[in-house]
C-alpha positions as CSV (number, residue, x, y, z in Angstrom):
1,X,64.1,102.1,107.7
2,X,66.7,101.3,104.8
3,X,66.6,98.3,102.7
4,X,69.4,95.7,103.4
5,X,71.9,95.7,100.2
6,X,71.2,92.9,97.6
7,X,74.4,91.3,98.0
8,X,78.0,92.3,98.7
9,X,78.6,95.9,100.1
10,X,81.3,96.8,97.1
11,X,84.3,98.6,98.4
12,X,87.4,99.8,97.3
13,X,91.1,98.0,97.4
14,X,92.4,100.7,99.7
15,X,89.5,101.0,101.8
16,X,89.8,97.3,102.5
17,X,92.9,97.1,103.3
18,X,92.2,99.8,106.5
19,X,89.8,97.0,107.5
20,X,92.7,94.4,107.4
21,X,93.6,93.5,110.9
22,X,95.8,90.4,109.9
23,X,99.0,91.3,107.3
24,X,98.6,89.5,104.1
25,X,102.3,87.4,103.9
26,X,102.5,84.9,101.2
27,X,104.9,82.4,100.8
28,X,107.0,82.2,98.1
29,X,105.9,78.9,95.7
30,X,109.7,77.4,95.4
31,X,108.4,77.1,91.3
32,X,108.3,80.5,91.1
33,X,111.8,81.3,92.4
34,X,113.0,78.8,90.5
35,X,112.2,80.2,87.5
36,X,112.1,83.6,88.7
37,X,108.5,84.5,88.0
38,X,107.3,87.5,90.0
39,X,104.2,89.7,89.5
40,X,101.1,90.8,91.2
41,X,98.1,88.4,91.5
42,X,95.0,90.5,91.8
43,X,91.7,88.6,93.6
44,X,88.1,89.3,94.2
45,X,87.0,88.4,97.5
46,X,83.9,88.0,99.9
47,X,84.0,89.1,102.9
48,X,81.7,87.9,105.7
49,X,79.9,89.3,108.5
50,X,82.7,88.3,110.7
51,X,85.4,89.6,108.9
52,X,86.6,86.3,107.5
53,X,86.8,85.6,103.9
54,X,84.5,83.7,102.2
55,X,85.4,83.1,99.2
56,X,87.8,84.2,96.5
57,X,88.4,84.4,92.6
58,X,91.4,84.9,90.8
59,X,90.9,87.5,88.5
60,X,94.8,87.9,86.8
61,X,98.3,87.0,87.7
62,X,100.5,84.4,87.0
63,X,99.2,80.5,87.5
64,X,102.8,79.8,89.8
65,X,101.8,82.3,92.2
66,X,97.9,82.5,92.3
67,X,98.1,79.5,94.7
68,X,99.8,81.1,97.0
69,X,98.4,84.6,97.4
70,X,95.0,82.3,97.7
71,X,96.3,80.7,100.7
72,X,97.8,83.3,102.2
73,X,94.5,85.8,101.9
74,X,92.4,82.8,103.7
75,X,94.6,83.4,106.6
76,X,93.2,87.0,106.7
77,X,91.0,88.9,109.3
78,X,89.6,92.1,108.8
79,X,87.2,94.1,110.8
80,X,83.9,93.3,109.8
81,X,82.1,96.0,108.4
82,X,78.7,97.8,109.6
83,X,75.9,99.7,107.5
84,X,73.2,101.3,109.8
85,X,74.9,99.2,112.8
86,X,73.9,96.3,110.8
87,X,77.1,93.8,109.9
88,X,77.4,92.9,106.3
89,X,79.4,91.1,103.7
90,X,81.8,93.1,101.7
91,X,83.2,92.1,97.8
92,X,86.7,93.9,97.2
93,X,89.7,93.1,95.2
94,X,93.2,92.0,96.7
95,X,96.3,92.2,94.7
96,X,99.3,90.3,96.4
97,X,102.2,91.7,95.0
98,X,105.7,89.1,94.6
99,X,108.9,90.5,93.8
100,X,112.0,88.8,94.2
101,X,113.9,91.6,95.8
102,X,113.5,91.3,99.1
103,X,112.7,88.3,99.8
């Protein structure tokens, strides 16, 4: 029998984002286009058993826009993950990416 994990199952940016079954879309804070801030907020985040997030921490990125990707990776679902058919909370890292092209 393996031991549970103390804590967080660690993963990787990319492997997350293969989990993600809801797009991460954030909204554009009207501060930022104003003054035309762009730049890539980068997050740590808990994922439960359910695939929900748990809870977050802004690690870098610029204080008009953390806000935003915040809110918009709340609104995301991923498929939770399983160790020895066993669910289990996941920490990974989330960078939400604005540029004003595009948008």
């Amino acid at each position: 029998r393996t031991a549970k994990p103390s804590g967080p199952l660690k993963v990787s940016a990319g492997v997350a984002a293969g989990q993600l079954l809801t797009p991460i879309h954030p909204q554009y804070p009207a501060i930022a286009l104003a003054s035309r801030t762009q730049g890539t907020v980068v997050v740590t985040a808990i994922i439960g058993t359910d695939g929900r997030i748990d809870s977050l921490r802004v690690v870098s990125g610029s204080p008009l826009l953390a806000n935003a990707a915040v809110e918009a990776i709340r609104q995301a679902r991923y498929r939770p993950w399983t160790l020895n058919g066993e669910p289990v909370e996941v920490e990974t890292t989330i960078n939400v990416v604005f540029t004003l092209d595009g948008n």
